[in-house]
mmCIF file as Biopython writes it, N, C-alpha, C and O atoms, coordinates in Angstrom:
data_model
#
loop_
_atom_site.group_PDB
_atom_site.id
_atom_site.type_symbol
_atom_site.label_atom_id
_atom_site.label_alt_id
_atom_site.label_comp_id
_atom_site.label_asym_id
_atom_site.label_entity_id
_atom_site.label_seq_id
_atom_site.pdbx_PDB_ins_code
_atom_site.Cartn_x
_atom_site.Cartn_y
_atom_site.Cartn_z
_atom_site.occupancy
_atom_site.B_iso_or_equiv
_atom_site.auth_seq_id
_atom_site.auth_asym_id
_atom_site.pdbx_PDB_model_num
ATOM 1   N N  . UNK A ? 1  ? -15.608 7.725   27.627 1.0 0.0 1  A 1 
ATOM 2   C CA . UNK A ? 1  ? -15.681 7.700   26.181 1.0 0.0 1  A 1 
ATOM 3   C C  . UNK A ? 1  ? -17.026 8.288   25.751 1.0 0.0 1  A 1 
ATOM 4   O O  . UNK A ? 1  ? -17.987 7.892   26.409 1.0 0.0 1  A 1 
ATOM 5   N N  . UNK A ? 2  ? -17.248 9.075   24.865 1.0 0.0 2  A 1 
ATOM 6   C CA . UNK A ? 2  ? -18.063 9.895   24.231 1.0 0.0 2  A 1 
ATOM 7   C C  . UNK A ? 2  ? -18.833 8.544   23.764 1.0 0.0 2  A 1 
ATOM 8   O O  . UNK A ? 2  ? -18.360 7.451   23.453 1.0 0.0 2  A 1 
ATOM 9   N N  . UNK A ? 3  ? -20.363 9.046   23.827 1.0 0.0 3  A 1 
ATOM 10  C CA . UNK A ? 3  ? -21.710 8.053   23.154 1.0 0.0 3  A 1 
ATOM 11  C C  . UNK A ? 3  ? -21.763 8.143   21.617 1.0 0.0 3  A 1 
ATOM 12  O O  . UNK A ? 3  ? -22.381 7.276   20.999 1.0 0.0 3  A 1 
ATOM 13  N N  . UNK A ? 4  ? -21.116 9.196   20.940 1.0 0.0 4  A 1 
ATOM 14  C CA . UNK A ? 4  ? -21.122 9.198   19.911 1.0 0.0 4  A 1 
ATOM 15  C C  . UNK A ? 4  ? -20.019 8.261   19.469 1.0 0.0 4  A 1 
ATOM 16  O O  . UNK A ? 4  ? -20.413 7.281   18.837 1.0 0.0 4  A 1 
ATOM 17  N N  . UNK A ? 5  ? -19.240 8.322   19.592 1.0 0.0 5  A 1 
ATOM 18  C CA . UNK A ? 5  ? -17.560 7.171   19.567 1.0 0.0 5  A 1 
ATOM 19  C C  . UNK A ? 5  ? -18.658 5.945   19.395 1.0 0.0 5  A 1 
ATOM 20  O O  . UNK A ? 5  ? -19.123 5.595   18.311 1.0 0.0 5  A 1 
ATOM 21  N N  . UNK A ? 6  ? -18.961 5.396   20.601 1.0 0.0 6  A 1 
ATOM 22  C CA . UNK A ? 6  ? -19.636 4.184   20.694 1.0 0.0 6  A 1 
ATOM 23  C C  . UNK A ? 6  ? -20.653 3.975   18.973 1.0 0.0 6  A 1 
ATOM 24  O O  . UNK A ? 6  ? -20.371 3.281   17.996 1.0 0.0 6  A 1 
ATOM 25  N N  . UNK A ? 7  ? -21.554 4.673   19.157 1.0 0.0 7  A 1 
ATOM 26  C CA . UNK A ? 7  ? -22.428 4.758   18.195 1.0 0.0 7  A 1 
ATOM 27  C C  . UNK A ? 7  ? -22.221 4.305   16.384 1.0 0.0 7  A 1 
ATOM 28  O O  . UNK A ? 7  ? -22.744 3.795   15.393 1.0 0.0 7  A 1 
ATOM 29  N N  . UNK A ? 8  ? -20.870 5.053   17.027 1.0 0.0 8  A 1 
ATOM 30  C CA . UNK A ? 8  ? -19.968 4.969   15.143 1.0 0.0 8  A 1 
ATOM 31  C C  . UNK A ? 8  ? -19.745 3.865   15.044 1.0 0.0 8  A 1 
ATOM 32  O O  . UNK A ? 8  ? -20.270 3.246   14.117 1.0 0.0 8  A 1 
ATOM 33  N N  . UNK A ? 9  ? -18.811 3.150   16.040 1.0 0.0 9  A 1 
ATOM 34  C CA . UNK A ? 9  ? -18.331 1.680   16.003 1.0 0.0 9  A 1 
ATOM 35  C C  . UNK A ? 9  ? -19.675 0.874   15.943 1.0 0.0 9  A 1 
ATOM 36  O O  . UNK A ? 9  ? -19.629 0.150   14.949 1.0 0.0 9  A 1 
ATOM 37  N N  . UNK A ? 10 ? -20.738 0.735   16.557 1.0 0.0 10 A 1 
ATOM 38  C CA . UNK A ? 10 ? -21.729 -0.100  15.810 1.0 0.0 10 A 1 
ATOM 39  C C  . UNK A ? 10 ? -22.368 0.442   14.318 1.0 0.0 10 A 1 
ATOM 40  O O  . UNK A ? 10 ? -23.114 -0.427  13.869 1.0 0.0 10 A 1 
ATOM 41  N N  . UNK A ? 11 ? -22.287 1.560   13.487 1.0 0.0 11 A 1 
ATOM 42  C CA . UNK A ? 11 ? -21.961 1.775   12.328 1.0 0.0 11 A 1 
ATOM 43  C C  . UNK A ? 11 ? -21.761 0.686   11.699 1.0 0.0 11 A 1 
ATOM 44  O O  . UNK A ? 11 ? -22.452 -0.193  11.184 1.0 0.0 11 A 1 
ATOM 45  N N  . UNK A ? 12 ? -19.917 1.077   11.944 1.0 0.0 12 A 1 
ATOM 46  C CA . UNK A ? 12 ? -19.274 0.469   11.278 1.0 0.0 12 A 1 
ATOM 47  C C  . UNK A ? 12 ? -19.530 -1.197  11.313 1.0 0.0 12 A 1 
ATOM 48  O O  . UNK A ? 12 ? -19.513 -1.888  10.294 1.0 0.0 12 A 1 
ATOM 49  N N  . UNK A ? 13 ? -19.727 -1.624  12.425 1.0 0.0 13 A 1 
ATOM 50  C CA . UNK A ? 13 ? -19.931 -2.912  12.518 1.0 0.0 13 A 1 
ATOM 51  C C  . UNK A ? 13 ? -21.625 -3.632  11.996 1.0 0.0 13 A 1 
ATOM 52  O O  . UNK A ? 13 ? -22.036 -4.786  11.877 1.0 0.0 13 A 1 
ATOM 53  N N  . UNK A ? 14 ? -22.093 -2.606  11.841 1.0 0.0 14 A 1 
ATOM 54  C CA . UNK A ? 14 ? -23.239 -2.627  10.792 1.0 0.0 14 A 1 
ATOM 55  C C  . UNK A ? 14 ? -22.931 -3.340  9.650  1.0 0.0 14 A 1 
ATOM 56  O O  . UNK A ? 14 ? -23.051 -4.551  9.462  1.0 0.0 14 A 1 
ATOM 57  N N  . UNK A ? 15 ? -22.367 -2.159  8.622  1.0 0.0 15 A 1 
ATOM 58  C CA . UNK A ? 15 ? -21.146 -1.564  7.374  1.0 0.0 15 A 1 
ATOM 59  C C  . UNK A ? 15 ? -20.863 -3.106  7.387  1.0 0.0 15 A 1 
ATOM 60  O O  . UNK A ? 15 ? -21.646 -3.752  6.690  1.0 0.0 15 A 1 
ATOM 61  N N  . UNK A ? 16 ? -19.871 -3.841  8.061  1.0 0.0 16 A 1 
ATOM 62  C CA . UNK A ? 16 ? -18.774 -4.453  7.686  1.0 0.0 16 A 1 
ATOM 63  C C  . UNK A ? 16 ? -19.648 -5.490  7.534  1.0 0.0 16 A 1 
ATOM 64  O O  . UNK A ? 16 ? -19.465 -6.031  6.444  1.0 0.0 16 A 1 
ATOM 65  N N  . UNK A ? 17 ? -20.902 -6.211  8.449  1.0 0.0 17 A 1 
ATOM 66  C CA . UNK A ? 17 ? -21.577 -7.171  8.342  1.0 0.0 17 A 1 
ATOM 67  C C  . UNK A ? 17 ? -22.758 -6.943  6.835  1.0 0.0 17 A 1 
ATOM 68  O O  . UNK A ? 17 ? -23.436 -7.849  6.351  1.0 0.0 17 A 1 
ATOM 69  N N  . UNK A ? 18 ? -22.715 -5.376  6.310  1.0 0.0 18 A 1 
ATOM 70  C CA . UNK A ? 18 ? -23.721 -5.494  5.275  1.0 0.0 18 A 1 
ATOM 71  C C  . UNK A ? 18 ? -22.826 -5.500  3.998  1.0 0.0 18 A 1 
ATOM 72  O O  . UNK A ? 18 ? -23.284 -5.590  2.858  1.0 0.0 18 A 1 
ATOM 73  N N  . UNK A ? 19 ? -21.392 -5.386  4.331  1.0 0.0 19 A 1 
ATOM 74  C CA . UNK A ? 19 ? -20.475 -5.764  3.052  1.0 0.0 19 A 1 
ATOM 75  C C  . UNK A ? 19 ? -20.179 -6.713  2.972  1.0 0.0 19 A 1 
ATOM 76  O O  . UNK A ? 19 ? -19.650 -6.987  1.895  1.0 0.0 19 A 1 
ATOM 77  N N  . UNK A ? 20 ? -20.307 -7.892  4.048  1.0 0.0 20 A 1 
ATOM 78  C CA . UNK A ? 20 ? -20.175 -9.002  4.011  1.0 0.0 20 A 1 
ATOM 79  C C  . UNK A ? 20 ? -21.134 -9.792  3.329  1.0 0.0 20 A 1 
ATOM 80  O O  . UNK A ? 20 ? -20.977 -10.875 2.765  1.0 0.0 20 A 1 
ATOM 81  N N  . UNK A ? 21 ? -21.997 -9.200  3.442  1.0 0.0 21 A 1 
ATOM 82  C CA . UNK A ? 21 ? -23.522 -10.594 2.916  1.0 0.0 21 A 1 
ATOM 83  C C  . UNK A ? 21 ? -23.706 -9.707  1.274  1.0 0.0 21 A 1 
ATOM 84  O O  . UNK A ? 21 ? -24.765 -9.958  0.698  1.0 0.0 21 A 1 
ATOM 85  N N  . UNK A ? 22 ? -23.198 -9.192  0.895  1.0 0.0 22 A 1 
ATOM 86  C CA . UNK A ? 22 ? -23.200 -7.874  -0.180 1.0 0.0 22 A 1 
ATOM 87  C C  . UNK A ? 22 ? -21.975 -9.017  -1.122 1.0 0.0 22 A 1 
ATOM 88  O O  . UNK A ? 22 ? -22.232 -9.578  -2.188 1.0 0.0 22 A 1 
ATOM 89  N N  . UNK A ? 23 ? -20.939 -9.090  -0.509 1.0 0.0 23 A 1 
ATOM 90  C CA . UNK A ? 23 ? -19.865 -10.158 -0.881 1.0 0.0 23 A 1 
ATOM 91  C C  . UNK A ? 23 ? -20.303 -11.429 -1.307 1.0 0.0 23 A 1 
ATOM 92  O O  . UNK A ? 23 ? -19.825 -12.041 -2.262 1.0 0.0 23 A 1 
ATOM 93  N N  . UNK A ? 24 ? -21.219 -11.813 -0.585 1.0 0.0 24 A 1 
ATOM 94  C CA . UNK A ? 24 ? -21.838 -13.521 -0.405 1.0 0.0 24 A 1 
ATOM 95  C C  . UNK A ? 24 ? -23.028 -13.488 -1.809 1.0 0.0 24 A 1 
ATOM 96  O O  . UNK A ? 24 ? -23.138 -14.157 -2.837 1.0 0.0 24 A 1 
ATOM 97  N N  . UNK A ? 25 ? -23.648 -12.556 -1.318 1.0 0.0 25 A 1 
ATOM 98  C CA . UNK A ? 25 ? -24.540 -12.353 -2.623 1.0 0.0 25 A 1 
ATOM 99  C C  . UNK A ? 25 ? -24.304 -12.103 -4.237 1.0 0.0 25 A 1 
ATOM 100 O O  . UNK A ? 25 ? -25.047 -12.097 -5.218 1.0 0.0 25 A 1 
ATOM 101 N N  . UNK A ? 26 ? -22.333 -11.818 -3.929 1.0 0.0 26 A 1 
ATOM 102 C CA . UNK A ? 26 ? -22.341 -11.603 -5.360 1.0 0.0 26 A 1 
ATOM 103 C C  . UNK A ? 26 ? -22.611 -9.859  -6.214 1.0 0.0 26 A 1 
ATOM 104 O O  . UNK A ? 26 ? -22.685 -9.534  -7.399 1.0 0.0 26 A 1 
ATOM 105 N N  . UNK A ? 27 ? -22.677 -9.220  -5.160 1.0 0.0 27 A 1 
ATOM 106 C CA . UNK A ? 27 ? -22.941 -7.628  -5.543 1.0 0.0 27 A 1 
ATOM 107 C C  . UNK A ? 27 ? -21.696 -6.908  -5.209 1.0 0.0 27 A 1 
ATOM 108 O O  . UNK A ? 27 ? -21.526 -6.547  -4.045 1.0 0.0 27 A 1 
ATOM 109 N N  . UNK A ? 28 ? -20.765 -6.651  -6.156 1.0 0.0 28 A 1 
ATOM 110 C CA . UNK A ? 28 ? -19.914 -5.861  -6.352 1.0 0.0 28 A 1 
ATOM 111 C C  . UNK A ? 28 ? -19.947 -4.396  -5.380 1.0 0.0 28 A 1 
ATOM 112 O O  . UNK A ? 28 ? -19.378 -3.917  -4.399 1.0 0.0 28 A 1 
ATOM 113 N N  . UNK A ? 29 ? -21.001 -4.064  -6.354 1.0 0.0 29 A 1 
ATOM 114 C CA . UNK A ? 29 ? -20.657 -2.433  -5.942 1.0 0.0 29 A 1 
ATOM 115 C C  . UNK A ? 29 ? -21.511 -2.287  -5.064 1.0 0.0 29 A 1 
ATOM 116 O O  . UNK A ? 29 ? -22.072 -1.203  -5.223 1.0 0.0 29 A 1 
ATOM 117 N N  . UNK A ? 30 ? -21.980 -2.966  -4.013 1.0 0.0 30 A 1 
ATOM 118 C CA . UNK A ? 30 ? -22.808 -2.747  -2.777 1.0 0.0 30 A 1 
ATOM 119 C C  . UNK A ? 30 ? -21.306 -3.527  -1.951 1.0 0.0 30 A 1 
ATOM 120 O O  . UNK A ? 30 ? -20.839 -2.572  -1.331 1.0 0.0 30 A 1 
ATOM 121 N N  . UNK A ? 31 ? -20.685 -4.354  -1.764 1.0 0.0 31 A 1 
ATOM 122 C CA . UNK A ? 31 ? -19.554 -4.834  -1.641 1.0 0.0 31 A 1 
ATOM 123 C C  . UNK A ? 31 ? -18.196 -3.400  -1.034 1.0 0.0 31 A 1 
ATOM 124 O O  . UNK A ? 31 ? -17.600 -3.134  0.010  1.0 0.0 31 A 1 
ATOM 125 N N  . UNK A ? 32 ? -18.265 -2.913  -2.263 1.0 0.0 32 A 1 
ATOM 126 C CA . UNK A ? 32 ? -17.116 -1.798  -2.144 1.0 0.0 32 A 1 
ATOM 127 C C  . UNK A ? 32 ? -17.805 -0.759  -1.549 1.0 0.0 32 A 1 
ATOM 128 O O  . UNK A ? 32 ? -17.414 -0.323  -0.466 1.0 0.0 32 A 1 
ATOM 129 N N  . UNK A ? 33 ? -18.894 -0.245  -2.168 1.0 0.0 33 A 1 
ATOM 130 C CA . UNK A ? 33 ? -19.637 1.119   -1.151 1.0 0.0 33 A 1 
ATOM 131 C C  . UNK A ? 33 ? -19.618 0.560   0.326  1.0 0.0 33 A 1 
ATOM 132 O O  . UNK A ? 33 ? -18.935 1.130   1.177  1.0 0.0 33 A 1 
ATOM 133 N N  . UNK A ? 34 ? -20.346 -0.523  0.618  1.0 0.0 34 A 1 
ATOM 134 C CA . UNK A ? 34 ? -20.264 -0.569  2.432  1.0 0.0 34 A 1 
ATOM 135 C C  . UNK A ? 34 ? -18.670 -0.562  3.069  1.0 0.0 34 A 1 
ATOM 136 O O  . UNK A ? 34 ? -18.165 0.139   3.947  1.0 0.0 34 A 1 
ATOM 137 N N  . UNK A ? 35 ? -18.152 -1.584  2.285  1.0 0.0 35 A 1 
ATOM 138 C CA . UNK A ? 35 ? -16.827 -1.645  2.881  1.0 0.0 35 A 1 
ATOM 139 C C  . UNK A ? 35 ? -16.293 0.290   3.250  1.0 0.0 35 A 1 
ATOM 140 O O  . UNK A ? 35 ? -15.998 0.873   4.294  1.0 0.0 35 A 1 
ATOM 141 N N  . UNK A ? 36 ? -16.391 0.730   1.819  1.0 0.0 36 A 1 
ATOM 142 C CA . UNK A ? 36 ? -15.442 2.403   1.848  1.0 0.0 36 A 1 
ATOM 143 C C  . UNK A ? 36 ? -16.565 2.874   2.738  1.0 0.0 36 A 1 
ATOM 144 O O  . UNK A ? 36 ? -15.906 3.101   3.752  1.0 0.0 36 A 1 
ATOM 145 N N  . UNK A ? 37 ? -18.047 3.235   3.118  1.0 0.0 37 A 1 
ATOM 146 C CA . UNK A ? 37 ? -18.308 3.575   4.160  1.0 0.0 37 A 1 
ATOM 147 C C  . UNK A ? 37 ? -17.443 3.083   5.551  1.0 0.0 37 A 1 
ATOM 148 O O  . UNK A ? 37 ? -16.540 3.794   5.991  1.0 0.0 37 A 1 
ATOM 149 N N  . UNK A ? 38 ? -17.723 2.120   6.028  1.0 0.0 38 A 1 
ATOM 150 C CA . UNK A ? 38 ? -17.147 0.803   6.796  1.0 0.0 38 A 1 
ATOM 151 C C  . UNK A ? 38 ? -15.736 1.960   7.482  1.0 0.0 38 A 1 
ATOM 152 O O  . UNK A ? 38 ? -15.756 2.670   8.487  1.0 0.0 38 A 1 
ATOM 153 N N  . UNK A ? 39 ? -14.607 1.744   6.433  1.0 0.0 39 A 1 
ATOM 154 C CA . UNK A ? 39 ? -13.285 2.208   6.420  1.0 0.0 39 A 1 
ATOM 155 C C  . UNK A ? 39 ? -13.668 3.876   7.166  1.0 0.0 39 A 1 
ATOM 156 O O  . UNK A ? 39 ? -12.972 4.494   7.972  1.0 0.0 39 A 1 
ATOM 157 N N  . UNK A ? 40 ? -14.777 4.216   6.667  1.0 0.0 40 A 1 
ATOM 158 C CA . UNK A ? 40 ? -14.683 6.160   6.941  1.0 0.0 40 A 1 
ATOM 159 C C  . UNK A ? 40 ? -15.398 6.150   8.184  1.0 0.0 40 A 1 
ATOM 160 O O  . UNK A ? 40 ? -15.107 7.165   8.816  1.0 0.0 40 A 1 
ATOM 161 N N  . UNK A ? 41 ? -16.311 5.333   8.865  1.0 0.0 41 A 1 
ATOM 162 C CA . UNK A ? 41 ? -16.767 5.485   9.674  1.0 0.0 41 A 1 
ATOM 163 C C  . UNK A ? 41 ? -15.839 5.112   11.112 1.0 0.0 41 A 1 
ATOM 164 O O  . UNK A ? 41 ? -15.901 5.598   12.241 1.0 0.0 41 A 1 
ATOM 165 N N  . UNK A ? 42 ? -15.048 4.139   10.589 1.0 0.0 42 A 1 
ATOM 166 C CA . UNK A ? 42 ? -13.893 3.530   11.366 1.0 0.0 42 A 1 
ATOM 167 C C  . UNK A ? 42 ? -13.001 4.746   11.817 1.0 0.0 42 A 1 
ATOM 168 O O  . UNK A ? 42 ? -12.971 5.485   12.801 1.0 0.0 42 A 1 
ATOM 169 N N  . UNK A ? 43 ? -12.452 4.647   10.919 1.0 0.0 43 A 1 
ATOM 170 C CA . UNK A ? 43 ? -11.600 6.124   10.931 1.0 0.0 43 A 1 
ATOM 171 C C  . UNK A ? 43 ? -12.030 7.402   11.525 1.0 0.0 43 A 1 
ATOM 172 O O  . UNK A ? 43 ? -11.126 8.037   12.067 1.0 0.0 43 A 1 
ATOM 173 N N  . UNK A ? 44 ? -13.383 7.997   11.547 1.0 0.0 44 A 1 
ATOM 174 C CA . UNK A ? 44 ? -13.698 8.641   11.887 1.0 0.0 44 A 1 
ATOM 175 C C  . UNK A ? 44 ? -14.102 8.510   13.425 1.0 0.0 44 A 1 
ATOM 176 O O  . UNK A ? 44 ? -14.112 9.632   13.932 1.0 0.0 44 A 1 
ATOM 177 N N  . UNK A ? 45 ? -14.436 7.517   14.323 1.0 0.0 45 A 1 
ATOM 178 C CA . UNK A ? 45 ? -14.836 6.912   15.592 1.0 0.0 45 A 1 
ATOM 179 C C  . UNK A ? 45 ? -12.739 6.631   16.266 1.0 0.0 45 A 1 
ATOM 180 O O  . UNK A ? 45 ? -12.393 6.766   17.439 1.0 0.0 45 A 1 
ATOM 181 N N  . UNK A ? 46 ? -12.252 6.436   15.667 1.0 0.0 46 A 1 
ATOM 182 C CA . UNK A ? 46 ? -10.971 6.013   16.131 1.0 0.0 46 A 1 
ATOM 183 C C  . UNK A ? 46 ? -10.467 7.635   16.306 1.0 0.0 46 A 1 
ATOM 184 O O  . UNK A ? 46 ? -10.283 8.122   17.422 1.0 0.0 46 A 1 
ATOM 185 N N  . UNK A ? 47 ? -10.241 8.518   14.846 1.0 0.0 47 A 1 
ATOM 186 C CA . UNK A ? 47 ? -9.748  9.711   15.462 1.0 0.0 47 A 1 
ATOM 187 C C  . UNK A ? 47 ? -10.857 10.626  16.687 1.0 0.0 47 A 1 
ATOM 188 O O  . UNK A ? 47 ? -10.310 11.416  17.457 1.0 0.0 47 A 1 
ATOM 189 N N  . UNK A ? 48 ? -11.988 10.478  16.738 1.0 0.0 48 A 1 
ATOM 190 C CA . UNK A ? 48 ? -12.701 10.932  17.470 1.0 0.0 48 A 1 
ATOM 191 C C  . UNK A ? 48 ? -12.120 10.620  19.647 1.0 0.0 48 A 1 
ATOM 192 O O  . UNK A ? 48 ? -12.069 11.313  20.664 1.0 0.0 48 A 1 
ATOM 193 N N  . UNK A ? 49 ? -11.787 8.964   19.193 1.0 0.0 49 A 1 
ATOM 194 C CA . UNK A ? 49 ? -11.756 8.938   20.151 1.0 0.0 49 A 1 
ATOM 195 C C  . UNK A ? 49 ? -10.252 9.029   20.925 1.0 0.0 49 A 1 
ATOM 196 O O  . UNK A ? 49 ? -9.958  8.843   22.106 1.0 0.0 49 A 1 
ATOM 197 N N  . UNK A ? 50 ? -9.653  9.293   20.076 1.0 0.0 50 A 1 
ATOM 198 C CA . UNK A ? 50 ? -8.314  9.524   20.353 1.0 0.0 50 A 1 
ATOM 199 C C  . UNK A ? 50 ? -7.908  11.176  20.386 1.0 0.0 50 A 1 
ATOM 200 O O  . UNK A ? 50 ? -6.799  11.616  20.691 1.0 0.0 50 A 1 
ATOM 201 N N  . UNK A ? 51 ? -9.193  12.038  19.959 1.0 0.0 51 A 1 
ATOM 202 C CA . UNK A ? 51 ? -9.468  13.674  20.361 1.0 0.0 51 A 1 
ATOM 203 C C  . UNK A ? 51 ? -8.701  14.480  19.096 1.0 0.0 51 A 1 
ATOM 204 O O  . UNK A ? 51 ? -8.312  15.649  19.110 1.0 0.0 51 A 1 
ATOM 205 N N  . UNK A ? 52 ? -8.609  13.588  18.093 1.0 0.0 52 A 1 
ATOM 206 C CA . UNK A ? 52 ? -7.872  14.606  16.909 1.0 0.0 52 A 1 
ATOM 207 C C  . UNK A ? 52 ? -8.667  15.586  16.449 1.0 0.0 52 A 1 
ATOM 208 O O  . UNK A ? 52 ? -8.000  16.597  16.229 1.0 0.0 52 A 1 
ATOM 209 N N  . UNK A ? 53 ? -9.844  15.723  16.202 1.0 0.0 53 A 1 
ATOM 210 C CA . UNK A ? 53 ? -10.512 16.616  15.944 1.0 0.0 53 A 1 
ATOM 211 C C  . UNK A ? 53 ? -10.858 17.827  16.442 1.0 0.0 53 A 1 
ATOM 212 O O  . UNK A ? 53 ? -11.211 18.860  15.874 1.0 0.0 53 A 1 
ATOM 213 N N  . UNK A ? 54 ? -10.666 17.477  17.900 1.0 0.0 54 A 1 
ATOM 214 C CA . UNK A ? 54 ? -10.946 18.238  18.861 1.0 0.0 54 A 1 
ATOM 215 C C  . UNK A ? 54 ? -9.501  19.474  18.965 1.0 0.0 54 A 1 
ATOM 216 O O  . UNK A ? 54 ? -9.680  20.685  18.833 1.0 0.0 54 A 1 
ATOM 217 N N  . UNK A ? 55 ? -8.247  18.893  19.198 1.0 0.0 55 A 1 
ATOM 218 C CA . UNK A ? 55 ? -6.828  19.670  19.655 1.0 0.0 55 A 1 
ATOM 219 C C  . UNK A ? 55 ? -6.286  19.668  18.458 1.0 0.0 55 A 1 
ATOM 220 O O  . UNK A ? 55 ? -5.365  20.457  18.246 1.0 0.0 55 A 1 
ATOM 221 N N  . UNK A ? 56 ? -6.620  19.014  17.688 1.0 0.0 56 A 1 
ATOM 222 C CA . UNK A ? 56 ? -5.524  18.683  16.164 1.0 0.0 56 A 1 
ATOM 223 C C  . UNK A ? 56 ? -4.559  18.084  16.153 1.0 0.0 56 A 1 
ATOM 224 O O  . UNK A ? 56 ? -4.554  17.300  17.102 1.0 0.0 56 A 1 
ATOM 225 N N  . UNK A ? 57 ? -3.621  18.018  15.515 1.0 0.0 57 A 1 
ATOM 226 C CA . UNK A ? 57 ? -3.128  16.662  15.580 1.0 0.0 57 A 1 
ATOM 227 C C  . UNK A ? 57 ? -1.381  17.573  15.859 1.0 0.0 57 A 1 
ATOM 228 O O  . UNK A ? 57 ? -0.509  17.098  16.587 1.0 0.0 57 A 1 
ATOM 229 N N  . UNK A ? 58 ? -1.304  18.279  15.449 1.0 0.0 58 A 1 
ATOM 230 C CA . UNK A ? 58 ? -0.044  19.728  15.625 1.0 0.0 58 A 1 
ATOM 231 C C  . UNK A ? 58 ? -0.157  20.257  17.311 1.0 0.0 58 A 1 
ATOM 232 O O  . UNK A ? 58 ? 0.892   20.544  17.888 1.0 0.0 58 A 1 
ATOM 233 N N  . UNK A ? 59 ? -1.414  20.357  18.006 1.0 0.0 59 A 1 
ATOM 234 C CA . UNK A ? 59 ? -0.980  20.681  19.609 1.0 0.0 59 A 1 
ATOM 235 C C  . UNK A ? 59 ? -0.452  19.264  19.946 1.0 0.0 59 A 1 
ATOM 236 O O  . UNK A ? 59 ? 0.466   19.417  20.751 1.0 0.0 59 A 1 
ATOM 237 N N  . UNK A ? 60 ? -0.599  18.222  19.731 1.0 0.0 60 A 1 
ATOM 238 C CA . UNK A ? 60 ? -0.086  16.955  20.419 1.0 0.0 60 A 1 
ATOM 239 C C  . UNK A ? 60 ? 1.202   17.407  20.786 1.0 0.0 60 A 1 
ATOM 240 O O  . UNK A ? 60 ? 1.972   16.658  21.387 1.0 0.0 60 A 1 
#
């Protein structure tokens, strides 16, 4: 597995723990920005590591 893959997923798991206390605190729109980071960074580490970017998703 690629170091970058890895890298993203603690990102995201950054993201999800700073939308969480963002939630707790009562801040809306720090709330939704981490989360929609959160979601793109996810997404982006999952197709990475599953090589969509790389072959596309049409050679499969």
């Amino acid at each position: 597995m690629n170091l970058l893959v890895l890298i993203l997923f603690l990102v995201t798991g950054l993201l999800v723990g700073g939308a969480w206390a963002a939630y707790q605190n009562g801040s809306v729109l720090m709330t939704v920005v981490a989360g929609a980071l959160a979601a793109v960074s996810a997404i982006a580490a999952l197709a990475w590591m599953l090589d969509i970017f790389s072959a596309g998703v049409a050679a499969k």
